[in-house]
N, C-alpha and C positions, 0 to 999 in steps of 0.2 A: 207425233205427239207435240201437239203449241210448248213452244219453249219456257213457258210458265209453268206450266206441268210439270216438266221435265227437273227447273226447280227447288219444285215442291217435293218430287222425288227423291231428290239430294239431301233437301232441308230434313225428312223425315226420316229418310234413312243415316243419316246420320246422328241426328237425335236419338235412334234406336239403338244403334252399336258404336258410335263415339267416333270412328276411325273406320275406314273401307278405302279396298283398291278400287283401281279405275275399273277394273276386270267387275268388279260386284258392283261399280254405282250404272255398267251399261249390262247389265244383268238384273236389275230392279228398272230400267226403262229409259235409264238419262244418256246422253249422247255424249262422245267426248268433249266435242267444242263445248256442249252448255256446262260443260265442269271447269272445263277452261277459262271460259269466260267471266265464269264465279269467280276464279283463283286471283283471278285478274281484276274481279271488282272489289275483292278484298273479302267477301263472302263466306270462301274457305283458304285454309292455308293448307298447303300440299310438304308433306312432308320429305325430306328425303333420307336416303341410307347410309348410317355415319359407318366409315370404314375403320 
């Protein structure tokens, strides 16, 4: 899938449920790097787990 796609995948599935693991955004179609990449372009922010 063009990494546009891939995206658009993120952009929407996020919009639908607010928050998702990596496990469910390459489970709707998107690939880790193109999550990565996002996180990295400022896109999404990745949260992590406060101990």
């Amino acid at each position: 899938m063009p990494a546009a796609n891939q995206r658009q995948v993120v952009t929407a599935f996020l919009a639908d449920h607010g928050i998702a693991r990596l496990a469910e955004l390459r489970a709707a179609g998107a690939s880790a790097a193109i999550v990565s990449r996002m996180e990295h372009a400022g896109e999404i922010v990745r949260l992590l787990e406060a101990y």
